[in-house]
N, C-alpha and C positions, 0 to 999 in steps of 0.2 A: 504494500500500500504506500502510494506516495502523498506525502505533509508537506504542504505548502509553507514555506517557512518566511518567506520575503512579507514586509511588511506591505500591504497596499496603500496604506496612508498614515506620517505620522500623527503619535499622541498627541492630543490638545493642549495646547498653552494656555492655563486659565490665568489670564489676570484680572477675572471677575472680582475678588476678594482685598481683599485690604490689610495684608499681615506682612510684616517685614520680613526681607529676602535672608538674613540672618540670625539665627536660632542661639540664644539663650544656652551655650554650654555648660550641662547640668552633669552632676559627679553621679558616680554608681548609685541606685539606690540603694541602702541598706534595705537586707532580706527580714529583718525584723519590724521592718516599718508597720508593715502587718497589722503587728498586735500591740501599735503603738495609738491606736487610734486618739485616744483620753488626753495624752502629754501630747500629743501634735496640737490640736484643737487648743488646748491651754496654751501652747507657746504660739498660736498662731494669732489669737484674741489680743494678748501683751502686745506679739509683733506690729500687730496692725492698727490696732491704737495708736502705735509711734509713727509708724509709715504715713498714714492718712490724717495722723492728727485731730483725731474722731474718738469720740467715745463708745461709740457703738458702730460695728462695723461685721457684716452677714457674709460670709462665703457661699456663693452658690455656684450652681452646675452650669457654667456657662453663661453669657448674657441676656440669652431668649429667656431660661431658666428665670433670670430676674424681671425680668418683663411678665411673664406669665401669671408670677406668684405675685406681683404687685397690681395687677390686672383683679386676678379672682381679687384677692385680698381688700381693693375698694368696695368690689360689688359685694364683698360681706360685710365690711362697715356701714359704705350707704346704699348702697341698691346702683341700680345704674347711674351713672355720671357722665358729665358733660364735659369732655376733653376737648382741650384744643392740643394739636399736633402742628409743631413750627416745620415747616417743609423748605427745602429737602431734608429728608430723613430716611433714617434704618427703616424698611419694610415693616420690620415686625412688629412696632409699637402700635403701626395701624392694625394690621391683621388680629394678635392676640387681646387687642384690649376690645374689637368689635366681638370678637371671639368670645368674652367675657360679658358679652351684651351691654358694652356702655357705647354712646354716643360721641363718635371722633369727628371733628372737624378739621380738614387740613386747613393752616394758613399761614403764608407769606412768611416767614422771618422775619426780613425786614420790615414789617407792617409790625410787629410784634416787638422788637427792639425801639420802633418811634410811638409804642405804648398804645398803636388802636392795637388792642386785642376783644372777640365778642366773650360775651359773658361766660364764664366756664367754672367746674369745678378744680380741673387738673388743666395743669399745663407742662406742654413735652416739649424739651429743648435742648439741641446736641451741641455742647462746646469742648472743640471748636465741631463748627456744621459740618456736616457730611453729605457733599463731597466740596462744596465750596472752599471750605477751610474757613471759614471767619471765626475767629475767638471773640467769643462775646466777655467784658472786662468781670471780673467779681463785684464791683461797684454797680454795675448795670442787671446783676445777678439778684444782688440782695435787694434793689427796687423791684423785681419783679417778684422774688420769694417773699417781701413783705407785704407786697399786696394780694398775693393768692390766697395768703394766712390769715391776712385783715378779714378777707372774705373768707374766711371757714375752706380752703381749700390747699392745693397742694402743688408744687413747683415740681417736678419730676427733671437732672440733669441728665444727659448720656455724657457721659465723660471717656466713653472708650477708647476714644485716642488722642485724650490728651495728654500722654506720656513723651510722644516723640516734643510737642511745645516747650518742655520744661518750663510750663506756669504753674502757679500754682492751684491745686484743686479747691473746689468751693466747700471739700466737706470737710475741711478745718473751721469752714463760718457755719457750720449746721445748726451747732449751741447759741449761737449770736442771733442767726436768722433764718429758721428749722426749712429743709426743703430735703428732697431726698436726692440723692446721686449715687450713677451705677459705673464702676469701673471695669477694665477686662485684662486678663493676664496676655491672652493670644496675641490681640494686634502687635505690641511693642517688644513683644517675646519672640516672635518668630514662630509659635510655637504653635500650629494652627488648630491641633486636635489636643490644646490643654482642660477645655471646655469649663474655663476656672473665670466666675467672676465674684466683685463686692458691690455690698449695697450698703454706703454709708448714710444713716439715718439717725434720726431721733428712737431714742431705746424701744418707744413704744410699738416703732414700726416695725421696726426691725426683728423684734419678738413676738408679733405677729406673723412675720414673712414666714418666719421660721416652722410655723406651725403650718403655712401654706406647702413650701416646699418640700417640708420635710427634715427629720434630727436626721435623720442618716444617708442623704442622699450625698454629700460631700465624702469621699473615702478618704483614707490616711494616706496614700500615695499624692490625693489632691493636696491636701496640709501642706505636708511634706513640700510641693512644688511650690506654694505659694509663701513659707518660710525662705527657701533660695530665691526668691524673685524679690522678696524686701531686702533681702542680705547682698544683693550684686548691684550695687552701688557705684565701683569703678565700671564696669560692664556698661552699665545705662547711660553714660558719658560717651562712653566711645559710640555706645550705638545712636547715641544721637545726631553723633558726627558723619557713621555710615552712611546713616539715612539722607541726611543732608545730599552728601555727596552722591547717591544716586538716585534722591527726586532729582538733583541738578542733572543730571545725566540725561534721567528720561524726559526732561524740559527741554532740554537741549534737540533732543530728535523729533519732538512733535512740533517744536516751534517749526522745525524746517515745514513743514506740512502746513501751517497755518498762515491766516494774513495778519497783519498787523496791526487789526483792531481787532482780533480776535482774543478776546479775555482766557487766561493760562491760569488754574487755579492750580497748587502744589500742596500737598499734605507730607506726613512722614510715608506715608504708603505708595502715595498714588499723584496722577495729574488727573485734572478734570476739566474740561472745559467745551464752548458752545462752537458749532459751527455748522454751516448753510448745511453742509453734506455729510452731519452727524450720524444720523440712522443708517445711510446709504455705507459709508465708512464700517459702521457698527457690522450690518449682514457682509459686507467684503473679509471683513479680518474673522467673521466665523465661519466665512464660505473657506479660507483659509488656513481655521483653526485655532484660531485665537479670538479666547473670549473676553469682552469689553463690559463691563456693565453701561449700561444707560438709565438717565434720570429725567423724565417730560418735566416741566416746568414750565409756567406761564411765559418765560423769554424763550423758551425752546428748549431740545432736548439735552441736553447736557453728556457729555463722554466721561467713563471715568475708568482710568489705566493704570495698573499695579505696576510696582516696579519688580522685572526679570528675578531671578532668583541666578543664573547660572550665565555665562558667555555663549554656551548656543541660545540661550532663550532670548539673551539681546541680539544676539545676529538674527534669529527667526524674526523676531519684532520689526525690524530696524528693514530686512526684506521686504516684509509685507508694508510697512508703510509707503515703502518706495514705489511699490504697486499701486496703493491707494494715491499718491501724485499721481501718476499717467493716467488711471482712470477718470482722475479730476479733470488732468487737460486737457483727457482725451474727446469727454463731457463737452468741455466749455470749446474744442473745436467743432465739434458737432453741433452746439448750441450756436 
């Protein structure tokens, strides 16, 4: 019998995703971690109180994980709720909190930052934005979590990628000016199946989630990871520099592709940005194999592009783009 052995088409290039091209070098795990479960949890409460500057701070199963459980967890304190959702944003703060039967309204960011926001219970907001990149200031944070509160309601931050900024997080003002905020180990870890997040809160919430989630859904391996991730301190330095220097990279090869009123946004992960032949772009580089995430928005659709991970994966990229030029010119000679 003969096996065809040649491949017909290479593996896909996802740069759908938003996690740094360089992983977090972690020591062997000890084989007793195991049956460590008790002292991990204790050393991981102390640890992270220091790291986050928070008095109360929740481990969960990844970031959806926290989303979810803060989802049911309203509609158990008040029944459905009136969200408003700052856009662009993560997917799944729409999905799981409709999912939880409360009432999401997308709207504008910047309509939300110049303070029209419509009446709501909760409000969802990603600093900095995803995929724009804007940081929104802590000063402009605690005006908005002080008016949620005046009104009997709730400030919700995503903070998931604000590690590569080196700003500082809001949930050191949580006691000053209570709102909640969700952090993530993956993005800035490299680490994309750590499925390890925080939800820094007021005690009340946070001991609530917990009954949402679950006492045992965090394992002692997870502990474990999230101890070395407060403890690599010189690491997060460097890797802030990596990153720097290869959003610059991937800026560098899309600007060729673009005109020069064309807005270039840059995050630690990723580039994102708007152009006439955004979607058309988008189906070219999956006809290709290379996947792009896209974000519709009122100005239009927006691209958003991870950075390679390896030197063939920039060479693949850096090919196909050069293809997506000719198809443009080829366009605008036939146009």
């Amino acid at each position: 019998m003969f096996i065809e052995t040649r491949v017909a088409k290479p593996a896909k290039l996802d740069l759908s995703g938003s996690v740094a091209p360089d992983e977090l070098p972690l020591p062997a795990m000890p084989a007793d971690i195991w049956a460590k479960a008790d002292v991990l949890r204790s050393n991981f409460h102390a640890r992270a109180r220091q790291y986050f500057d928070c008095e109360s701070v929740l481990a969960v199963t990844g970031i959806e994980s926290g989303i979810s459980g803060l989802a049911r967890l309203f509609q158990t304190w008040y029944g459905s709720m009136r969200v408003v959702l700052a856009e662009p944003s993560f997917d799944q703060w729409d999905k799981r909190f409709r999912r939880a039967s409360h009432i999401v309204l997308d709207w504008p960011v910047d309509m939300i930052l110049e303070g029209e926001i419509p009446e709501c219970d909760v409000l969802i907001l990603a600093r900095p934005v995803n995929p724009t990149c804007e940081l929104i200031s802590i000063e402009q944070v605690k005006a908005l979590a002080h008016r949620l509160r005046h009104q009997g309601g709730w400030l919700i931050l995503d903070e998931a990628y604000l590690d590569w900024t080196d700003e500082p997080s809001y949930a050191a003002c949580i006691d000053e000016c209570p709102a909640i905020v969700l952090r993530s180990v993956a993005p800035f870890s490299g680490l994309a199946g750590a499925n390890l997040a925080f939800v820094c809160a007021p005690k009340a919430v946070c001991s609530a989630l917990l009954h949402e989630v679950g006492t045992q859904a965090v394992s002692a391996p997870q502990w474990w990871l999230a101890l070395q991730f407060f403890e690599a301190e010189a690491w997060r330095r460097a890797q802030r520099v990596r990153l720097q220097q290869a959003v610059g990279r991937l800026e560098r090869l899309w600007s060729t592709r673009l005109g020069v009123d064309d807005a270039l946004y840059k995050g630690g992960y990723f580039v994102a940005f708007r152009h006439a032949e955004t979607e058309v772009w988008a189906q070219q580089l999956e006809r290709s194999g290379i996947l792009v995430r896209t974000y519709p928005t009122e100005q239009g659709v927006l691209i958003r592009c991870g950075v390679p991970k390896t030197e063939a994966d920039w060479l693949r990229l850096e090919l196909a783009l050069q293809t997506l030029k000719k198809h443009s010119n080829k366009a605008e000679k036939e146009g």
